[in-house]
RODO-2510 file (C-alpha; in nm, 4 decimals, decimal comma):
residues 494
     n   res          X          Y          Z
     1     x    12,0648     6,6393    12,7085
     2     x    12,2278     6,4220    12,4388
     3     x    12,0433     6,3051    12,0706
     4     x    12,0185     5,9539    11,9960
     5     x    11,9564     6,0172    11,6800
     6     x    12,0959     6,3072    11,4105
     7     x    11,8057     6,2624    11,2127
     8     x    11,4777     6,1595    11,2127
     9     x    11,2582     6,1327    10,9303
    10     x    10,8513     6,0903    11,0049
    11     x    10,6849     5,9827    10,6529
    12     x    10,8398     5,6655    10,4262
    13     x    10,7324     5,8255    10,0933
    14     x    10,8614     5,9253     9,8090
    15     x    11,0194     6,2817     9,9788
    16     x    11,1091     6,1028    10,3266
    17     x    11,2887     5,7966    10,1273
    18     x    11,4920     6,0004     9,9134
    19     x    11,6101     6,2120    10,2059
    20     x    11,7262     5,9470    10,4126
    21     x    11,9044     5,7776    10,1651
    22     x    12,1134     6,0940    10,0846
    23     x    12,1496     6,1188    10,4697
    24     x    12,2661     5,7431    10,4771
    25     x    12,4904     5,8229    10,2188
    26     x    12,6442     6,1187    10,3774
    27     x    12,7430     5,8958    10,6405
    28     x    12,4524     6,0549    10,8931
    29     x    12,2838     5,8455    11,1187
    30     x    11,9029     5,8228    10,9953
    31     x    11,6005     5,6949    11,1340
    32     x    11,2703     5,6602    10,9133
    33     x    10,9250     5,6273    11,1700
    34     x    10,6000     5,5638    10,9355
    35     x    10,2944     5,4648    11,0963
    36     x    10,1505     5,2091    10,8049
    37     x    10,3283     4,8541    10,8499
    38     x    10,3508     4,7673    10,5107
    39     x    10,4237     4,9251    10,1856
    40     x    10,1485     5,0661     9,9785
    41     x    10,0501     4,8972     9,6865
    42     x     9,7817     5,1909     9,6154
    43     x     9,8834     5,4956     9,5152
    44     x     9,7814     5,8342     9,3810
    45     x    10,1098     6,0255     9,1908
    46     x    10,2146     5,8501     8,8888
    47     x    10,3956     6,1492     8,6813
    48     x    10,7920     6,1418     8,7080
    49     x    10,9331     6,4685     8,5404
    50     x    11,2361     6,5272     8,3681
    51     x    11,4229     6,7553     8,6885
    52     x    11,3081     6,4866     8,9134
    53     x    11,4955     6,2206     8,6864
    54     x    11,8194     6,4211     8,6372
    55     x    11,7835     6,3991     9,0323
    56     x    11,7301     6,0216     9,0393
    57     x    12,0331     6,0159     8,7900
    58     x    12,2747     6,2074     9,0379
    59     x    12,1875     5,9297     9,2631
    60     x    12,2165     5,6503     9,0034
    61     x    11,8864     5,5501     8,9945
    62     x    11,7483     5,6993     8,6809
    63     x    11,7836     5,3643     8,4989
    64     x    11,5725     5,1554     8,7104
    65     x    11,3142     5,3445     8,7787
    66     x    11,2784     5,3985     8,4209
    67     x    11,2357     5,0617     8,3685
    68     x    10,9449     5,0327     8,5938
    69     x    10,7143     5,2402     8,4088
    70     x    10,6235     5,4397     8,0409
    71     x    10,7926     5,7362     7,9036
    72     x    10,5346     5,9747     7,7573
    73     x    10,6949     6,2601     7,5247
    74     x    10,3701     6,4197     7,5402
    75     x    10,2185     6,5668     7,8404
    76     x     9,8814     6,4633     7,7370
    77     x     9,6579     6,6976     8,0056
    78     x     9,7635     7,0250     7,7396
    79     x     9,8887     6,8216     7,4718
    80     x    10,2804     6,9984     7,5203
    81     x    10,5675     6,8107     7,3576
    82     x    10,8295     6,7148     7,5559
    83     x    11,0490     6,5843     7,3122
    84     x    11,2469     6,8815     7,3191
    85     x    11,3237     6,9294     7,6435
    86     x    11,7382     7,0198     7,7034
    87     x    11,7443     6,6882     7,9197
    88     x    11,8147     6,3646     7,9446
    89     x    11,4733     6,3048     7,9861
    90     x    11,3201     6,4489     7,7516
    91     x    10,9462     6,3125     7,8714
    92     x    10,7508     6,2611     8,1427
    93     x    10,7485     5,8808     8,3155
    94     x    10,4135     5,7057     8,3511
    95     x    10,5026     5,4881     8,6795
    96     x    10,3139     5,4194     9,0293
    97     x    10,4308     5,5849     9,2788
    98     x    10,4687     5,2543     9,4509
    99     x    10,7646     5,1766     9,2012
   100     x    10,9511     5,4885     9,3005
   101     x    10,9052     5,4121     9,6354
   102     x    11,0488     5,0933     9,6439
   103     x    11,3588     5,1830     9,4572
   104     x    11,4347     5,5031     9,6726
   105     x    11,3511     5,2502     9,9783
   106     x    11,5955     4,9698     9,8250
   107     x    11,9074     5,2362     9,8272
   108     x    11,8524     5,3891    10,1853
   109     x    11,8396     5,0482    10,3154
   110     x    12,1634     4,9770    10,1206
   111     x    12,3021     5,2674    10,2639
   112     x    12,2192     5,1901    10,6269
   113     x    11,8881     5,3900    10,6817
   114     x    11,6692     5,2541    10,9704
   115     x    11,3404     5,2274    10,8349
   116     x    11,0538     5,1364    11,0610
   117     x    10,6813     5,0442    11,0467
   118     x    10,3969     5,0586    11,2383
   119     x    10,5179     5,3575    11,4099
   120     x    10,3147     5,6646    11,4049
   121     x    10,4552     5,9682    11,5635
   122     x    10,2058     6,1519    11,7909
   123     x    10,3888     6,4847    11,8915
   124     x    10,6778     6,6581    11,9561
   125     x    10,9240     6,8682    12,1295
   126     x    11,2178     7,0865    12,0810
   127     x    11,4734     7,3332    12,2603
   128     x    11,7664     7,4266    12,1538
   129     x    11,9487     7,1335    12,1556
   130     x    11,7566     6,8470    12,0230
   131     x    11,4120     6,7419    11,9295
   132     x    11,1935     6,4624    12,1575
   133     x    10,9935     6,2483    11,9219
   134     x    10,6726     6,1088    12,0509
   135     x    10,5215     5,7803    11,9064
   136     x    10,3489     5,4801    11,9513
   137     x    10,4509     5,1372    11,8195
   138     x    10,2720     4,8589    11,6784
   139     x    10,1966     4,6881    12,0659
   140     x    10,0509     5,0778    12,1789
   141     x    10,3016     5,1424    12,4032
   142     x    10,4754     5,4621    12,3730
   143     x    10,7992     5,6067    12,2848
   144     x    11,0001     5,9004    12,3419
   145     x    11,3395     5,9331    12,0495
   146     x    11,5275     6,2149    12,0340
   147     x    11,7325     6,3577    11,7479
   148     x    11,9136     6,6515    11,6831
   149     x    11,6756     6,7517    11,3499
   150     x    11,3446     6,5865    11,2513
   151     x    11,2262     6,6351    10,9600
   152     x    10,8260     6,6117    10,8311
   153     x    10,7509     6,4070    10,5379
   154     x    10,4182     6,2716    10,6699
   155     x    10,1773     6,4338    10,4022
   156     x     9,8729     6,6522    10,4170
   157     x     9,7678     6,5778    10,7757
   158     x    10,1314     6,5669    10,9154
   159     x    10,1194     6,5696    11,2582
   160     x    10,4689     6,7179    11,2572
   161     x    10,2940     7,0123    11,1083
   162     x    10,0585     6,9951    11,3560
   163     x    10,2710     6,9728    11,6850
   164     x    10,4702     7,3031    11,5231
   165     x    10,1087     7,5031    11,5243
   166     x    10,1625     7,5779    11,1723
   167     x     9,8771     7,6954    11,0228
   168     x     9,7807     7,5372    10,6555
   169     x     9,5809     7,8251    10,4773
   170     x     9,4430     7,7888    10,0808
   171     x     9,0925     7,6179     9,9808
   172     x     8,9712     7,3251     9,8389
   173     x     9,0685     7,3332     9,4358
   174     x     8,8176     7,0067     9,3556
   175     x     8,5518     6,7853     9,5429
   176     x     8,4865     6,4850     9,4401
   177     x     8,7010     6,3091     9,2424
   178     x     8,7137     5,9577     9,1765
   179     x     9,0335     5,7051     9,1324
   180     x     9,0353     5,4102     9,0268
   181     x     9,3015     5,1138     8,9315
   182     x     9,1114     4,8977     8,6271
   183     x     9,1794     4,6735     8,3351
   184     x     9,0113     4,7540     8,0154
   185     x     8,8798     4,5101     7,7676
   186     x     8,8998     4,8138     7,4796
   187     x     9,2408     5,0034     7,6248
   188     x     9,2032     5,3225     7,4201
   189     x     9,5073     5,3303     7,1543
   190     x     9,7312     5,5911     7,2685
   191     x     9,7243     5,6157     7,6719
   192     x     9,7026     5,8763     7,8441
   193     x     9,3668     5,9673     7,7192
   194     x     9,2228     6,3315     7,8793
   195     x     8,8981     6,4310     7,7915
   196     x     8,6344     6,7518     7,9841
   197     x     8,3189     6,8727     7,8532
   198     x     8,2087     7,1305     8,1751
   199     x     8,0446     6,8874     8,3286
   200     x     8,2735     6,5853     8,3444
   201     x     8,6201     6,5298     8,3314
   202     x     8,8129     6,1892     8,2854
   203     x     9,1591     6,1035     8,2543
   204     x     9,3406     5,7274     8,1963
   205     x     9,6733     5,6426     8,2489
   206     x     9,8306     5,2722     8,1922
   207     x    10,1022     5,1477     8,4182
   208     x    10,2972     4,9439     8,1395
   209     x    10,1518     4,5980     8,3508
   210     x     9,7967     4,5624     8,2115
   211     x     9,6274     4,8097     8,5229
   212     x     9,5115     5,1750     8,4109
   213     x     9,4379     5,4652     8,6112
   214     x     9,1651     5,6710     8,6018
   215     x     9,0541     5,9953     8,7495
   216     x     8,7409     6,0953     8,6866
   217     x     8,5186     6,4013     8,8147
   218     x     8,1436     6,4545     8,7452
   219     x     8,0204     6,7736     8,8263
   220     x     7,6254     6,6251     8,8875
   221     x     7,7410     6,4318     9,1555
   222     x     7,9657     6,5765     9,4546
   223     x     7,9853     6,3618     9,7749
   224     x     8,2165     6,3692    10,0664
   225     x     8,5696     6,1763    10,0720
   226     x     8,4395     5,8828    10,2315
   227     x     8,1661     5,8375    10,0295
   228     x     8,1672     5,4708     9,8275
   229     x     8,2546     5,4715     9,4743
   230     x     8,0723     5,3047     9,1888
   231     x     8,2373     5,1601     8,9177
   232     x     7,9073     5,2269     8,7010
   233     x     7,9591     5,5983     8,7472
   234     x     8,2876     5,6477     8,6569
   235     x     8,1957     5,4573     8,3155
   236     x     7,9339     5,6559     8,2982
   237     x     8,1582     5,9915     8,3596
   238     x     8,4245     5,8238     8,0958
   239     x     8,1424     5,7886     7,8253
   240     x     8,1088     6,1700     7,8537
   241     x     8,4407     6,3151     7,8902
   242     x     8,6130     6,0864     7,7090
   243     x     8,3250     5,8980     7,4544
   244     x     8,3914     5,5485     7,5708
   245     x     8,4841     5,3648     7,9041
   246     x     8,6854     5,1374     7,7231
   247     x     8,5107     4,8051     7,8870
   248     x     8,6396     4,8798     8,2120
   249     x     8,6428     4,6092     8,4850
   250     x     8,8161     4,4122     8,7574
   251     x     8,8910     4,7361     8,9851
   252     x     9,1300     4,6669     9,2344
   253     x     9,1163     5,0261     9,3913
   254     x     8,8142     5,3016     9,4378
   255     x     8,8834     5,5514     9,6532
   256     x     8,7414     5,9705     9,6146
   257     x     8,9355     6,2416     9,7579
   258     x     8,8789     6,6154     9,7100
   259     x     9,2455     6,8040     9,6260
   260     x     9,3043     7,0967     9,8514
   261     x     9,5525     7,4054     9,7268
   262     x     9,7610     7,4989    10,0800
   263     x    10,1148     7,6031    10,1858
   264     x    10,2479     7,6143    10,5135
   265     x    10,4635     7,9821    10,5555
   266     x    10,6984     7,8133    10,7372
   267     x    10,9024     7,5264    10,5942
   268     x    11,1347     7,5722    10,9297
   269     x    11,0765     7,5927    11,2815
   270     x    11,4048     7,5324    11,4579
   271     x    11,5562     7,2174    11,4429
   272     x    11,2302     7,0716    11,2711
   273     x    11,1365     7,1135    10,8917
   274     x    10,8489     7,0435    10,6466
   275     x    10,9216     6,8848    10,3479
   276     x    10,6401     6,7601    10,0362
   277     x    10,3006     6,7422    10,1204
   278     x    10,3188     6,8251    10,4821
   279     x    10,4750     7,1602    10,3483
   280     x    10,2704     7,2429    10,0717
   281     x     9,9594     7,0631     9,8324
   282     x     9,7564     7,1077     9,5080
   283     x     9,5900     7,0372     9,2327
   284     x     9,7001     6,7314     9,0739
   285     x     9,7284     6,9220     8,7166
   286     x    10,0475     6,8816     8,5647
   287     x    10,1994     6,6157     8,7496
   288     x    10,4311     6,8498     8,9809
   289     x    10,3106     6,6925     9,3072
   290     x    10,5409     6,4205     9,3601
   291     x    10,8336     6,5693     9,1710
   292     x    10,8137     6,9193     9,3837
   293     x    10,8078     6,6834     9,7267
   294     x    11,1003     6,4782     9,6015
   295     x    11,3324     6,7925     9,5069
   296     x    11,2224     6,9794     9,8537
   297     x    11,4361     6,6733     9,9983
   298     x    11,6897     6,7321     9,6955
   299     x    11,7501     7,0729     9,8706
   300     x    11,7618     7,0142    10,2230
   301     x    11,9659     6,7157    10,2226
   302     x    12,2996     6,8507    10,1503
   303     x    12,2600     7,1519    10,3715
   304     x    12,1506     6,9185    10,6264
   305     x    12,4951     6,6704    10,6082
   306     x    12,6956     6,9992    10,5564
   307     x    12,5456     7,1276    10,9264
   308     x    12,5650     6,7821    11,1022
   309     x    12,9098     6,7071    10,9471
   310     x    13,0396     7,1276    11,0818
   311     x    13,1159     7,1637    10,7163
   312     x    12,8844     7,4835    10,7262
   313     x    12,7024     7,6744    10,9952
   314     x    12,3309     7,6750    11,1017
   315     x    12,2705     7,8944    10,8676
   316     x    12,2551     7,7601    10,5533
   317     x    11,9624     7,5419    10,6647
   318     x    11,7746     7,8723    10,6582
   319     x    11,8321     7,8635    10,2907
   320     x    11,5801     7,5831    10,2428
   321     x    11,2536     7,7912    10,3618
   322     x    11,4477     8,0701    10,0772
   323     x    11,4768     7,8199     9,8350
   324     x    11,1899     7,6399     9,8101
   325     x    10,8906     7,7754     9,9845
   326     x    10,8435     8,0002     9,6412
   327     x    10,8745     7,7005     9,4432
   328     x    10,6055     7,5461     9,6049
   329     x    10,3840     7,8612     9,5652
   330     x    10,4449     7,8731     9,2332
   331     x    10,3579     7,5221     9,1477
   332     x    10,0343     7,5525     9,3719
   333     x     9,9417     7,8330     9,1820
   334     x    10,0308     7,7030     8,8113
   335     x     9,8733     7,3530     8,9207
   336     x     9,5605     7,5621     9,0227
   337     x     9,4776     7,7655     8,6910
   338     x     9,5390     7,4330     8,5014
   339     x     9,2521     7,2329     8,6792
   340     x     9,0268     7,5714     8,6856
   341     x     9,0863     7,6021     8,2682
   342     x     8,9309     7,2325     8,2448
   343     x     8,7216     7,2069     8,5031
   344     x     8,5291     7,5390     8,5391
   345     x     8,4889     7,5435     8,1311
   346     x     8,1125     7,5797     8,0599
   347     x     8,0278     7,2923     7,8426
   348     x     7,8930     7,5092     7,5447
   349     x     8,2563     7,6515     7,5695
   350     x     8,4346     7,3466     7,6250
   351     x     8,5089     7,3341     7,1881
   352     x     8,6226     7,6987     7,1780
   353     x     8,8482     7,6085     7,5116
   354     x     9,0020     7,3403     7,3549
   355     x     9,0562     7,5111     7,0149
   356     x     9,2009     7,8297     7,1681
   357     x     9,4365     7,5868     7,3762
   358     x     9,5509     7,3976     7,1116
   359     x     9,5992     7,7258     6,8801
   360     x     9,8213     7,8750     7,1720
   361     x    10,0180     7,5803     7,3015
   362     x    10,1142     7,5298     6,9114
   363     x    10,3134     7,8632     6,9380
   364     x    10,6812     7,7092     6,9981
   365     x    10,8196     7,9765     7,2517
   366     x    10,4984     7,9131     7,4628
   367     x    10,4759     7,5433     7,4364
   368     x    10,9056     7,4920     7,5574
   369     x    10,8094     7,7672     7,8591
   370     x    10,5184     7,5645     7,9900
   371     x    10,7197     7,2558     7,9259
   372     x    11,0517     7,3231     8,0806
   373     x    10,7920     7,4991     8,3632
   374     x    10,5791     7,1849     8,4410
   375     x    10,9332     6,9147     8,4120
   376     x    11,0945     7,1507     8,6779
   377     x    11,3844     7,2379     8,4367
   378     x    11,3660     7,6132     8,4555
   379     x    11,3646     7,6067     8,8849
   380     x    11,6193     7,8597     8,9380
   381     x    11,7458     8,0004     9,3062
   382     x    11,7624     8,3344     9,4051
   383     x    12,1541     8,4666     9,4453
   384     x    12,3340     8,7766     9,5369
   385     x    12,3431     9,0692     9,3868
   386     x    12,6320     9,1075     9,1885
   387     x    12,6461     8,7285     9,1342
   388     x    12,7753     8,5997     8,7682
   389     x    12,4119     8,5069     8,5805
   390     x    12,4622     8,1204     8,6450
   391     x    12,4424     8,1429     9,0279
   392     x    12,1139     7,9949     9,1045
   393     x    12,0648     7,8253     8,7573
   394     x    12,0246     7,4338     8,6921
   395     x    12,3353     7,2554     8,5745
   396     x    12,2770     7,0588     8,2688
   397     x    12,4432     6,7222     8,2186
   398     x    12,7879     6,8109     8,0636
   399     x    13,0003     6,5409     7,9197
   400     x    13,3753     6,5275     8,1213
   401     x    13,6966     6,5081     7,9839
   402     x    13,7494     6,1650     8,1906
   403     x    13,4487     6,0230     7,9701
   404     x    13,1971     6,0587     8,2692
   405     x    12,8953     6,2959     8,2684
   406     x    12,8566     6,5830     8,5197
   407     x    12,5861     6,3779     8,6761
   408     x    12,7739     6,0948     8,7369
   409     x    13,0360     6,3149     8,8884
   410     x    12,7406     6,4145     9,1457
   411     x    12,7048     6,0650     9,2525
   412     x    12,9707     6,1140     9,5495
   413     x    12,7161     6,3978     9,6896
   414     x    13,0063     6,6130     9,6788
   415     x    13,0394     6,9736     9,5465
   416     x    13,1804     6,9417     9,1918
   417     x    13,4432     7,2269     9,0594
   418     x    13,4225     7,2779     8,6655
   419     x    13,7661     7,4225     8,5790
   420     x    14,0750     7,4172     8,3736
   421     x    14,3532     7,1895     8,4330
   422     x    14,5736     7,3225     8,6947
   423     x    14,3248     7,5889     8,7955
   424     x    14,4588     7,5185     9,1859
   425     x    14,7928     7,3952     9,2717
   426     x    14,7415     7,0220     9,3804
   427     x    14,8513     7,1084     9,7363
   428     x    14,4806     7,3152     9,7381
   429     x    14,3366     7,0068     9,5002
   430     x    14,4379     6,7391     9,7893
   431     x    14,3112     6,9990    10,0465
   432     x    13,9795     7,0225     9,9835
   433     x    13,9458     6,6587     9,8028
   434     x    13,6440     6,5585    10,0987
   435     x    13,4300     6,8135    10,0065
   436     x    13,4878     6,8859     9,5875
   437     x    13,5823     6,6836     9,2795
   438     x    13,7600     6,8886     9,0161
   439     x    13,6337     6,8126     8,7009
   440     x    13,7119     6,9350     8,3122
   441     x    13,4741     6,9240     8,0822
   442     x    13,4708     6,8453     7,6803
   443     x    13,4921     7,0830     7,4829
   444     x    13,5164     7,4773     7,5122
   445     x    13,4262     7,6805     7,7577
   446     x    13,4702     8,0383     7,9152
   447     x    13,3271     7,9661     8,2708
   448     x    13,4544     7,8476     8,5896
   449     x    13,1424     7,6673     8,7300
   450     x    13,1111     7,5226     9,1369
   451     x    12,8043     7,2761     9,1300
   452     x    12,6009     7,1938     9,4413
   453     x    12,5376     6,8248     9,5141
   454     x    12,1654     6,9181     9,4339
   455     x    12,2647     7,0150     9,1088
   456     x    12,2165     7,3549     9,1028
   457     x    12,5077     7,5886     9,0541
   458     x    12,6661     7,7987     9,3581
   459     x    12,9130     7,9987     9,1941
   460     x    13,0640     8,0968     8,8692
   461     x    13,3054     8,3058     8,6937
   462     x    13,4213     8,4454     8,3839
   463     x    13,7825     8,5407     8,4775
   464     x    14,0090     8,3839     8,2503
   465     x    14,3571     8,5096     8,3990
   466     x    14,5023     8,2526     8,6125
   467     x    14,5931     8,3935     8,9310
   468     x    14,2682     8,5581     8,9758
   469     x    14,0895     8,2836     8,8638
   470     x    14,2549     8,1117     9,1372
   471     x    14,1787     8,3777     9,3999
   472     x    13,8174     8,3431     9,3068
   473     x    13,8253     7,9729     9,3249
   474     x    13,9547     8,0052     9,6729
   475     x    13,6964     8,2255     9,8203
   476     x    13,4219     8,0315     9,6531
   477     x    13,5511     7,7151     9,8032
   478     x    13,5796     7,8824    10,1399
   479     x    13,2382     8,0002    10,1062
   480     x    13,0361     7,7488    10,0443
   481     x    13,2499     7,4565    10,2021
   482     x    13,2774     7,6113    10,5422
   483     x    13,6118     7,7929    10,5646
   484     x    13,6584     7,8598    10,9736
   485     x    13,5995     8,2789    10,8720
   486     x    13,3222     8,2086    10,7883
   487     x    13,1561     8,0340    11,0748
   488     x    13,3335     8,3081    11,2678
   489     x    13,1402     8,5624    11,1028
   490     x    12,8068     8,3741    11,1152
   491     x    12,7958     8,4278    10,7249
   492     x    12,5564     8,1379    10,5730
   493     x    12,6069     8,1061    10,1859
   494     x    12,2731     8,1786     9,9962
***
């Protein structure tokens, strides 16, 4: 039975957007199905980390998201400077979550994504050749699409999730906590503004357009999700936690939600995957939510155009669950002890907590380890044994020789090949031109670097003698761009 579609994506946030515009721009056919018919203009992320902008930047659209919101070189929730961050970036951006989505929308529209409302997927259905899609449109009637991958990016309650009988273990991390979207009469003078005394907490962020966020929590009063929220208590929270509610008014949102900690084990099931909050969710501490969602898509992407385009075998898509089912544990687990240390603070110790924080965060090693933790700049992949150090590491932005950056060379979505002039005859250059720019870079260096088009690096080598430098290049080219041995031998790089 033939696929009418390669891929389809369930979810039109931030993870499912930026996935099918790398799939647009791989030249595979995409299909987006989310069930709401219009775009949000309410949302709940608003923290855009540094790794998640070097991402946006390989994509060149670093620039206009940036202009959409504030950059904050302090990560106000533990007071960390981000100033020195070995990025681009070197702070965290203060923007809805409805900006990002409309830019990441804007290019996989460009890019000839199919992006549809009003449809809201119901089940689904796989063998071994395809997957059958299940959904209902905006009239009721019901549908039946099938693709040769589908992919999950439809949150906490995915139904994808569901219809796989994935289980969703972990707990509930907070009850009761209260958003809101207000303008102040008093903003306080340098947003964002965290404050917890044991038995309150209250953070307010601004959105650069006269509308703050704020998050509030108040331990005396815990009510279910869809209980109403009242404007007078969240002043009244703010007064404690934070000493003033800055003459809040004119809310435009209330809503109260209770954030869960859970992880799906499985990431993959066949021809289906899980991918941001349908895969994994937690505290919102830190900010990692929507930037640990966005670079799950980041990472499947590329392996997914590689398998659809027979540049690599099955395989490699295996790789994903590898890759980033630990980051999300890691980040549920981080994002957890940083909303236990402020919320489960007795209030007689809520003076000492702070002091001890602020003593310990002021220690420079600590401070750049938490920061380049919480931006996402330290992610690093497992590789094999044996492999030089690099393998598995970050790339940073390296200026070229051609007066590009290394980012900009990821643009194409290609692999990129950092090496000496002439390091392959141009009869191998021309060969595998497709799948890998060649690229110099200013200045000295030892290595011999292959990036990944998610940035990260696959491959590197010290080896300084030409023709086994060359040798080297070879079978790392064959490797990881799907030499016919290899698919042969089932080998799937990792």
């Amino acid at each position: 039975m033939g696929s009418d579609y390669e891929v389809l994506i369930v979810g039109a946030g931030p993870a499912g957007l930026l996935l099918a515009g790398d799939m647009a721009e791989a030249g595979i056919g995409c299909t987006v199905l989310e069930k709401r018919e219009k775009e949000s203009e309410l949302t709940r992320a608003f923290a855009v980390q540094a790794r998640t902008l070097e991402q946006f930047d390989a994509r060149g659209i670093a620039d206009e998201i940036l202009r959409t919101g504030i950059r904050n070189p302090v990560l106000q929730f533990l007071r960390i400077d981000l100033s020195h961050l070995p990025s681009r970036y070197p702070h965290v951006l203060v923007t809805p979550q409805y900006n990002t989505e409309r830019v990441l929308r804007a290019r996989a529209l460009a890019r000839g994504a199919d992006i549809r409302g009003a449809w809201e997927v119901v089940g689904l259905e796989q063998d071994a050749d395809g997957v059958d899609v299940q959904a209902r449109t905006a009239d009721g009637a019901l549908r039946t699409l099938r693709a040769r991958y589908v992919v999950g990016a439809d949150g906490r309650g995915s139904t994808v999730r569901q219809s796989l009988g994935l289980p969703f273990p972990g707990r509930s991390a907070v009850r009761s906590m209260m958003l809101a979207d207000v303008r102040f009469s008093e903003p306080p003078r340098k947003p964002p503004t965290v404050g917890a005394v044991g038995d309150a907490f209250a953070i307010v962020v601004p959105f650069g357009d006269g509308w703050f966020r704020i998050m509030a929590w108040n331990r005396r009063h815990q009510m279910p999700d869809d209980a109403s929220v009242d404007l007078e208590e969240i002043r009244e929270v703010a007064r404690r936690a934070l000493g003033s509610d800055f003459g809040m008014h004119d809310p435009r949102w209330l809503s109260r939600f209770h954030s869960d900690e859970r992880q799906s084990p499985r990431y993959r099931v066949g021809r289906v995957f899980l991918v941001g909050d349908a895969a994994h969710v937690h505290s919102p501490a830190g900010g990692m939510g929507l930037n640990t969602s966005i670079q799950d898509s980041v990472n499947l992407g590329w392996k997914l155009a590689a398998v659809l385009r027979d540049r690599a075998p099955d395989g490699l898509l295996d790789t994903y669950q590898d890759e980033r089912h630990p980051v999300g544990r890691r980040v549920l687990r981080m994002s957890g002890a940083l909303l236990r240390g402020v919320l489960t603070t007795p209030r007689a110790m809520c003076g000492i907590r702070d002091f001890s924080a602020r003593t310990v965060l002021q220690l420079p090693p600590l401070a750049k380890r938490l920061g380049r933790a919480i931006s996402g700049l330290d992610i690093a992949y497992a590789a094999p044994a044996g492999a030089d150090p690099l393998a598995g590491k970050r790339v940073p932005d390296l200026p070229l020789t051609d007066g590009r950056r290394l980012y900009e060379a990821l643009r194409t979505r290609r692999f990129v090949l950092i090496a000496a002039t002439g390091a392959l005859p141009p009869s191998e250059t021309e060969k595998w031109a497709d799948e890998v720019e060649i690229v110099s870079v200013a200045g000295p260096t030892s290595k011999t670097v292959l990036v990944r088009p998610d940035a990260y690096i696959a491959w590197a080598t010290s080896e300084q003698r030409p023709e086994r430098r060359a040798g080297q290049i070879r079978q790392a080219l064959a490797h990881w761009l799907g030499a016919d041995t290899g698919r042969r031998e089932g080998h799937s790089p990792s």
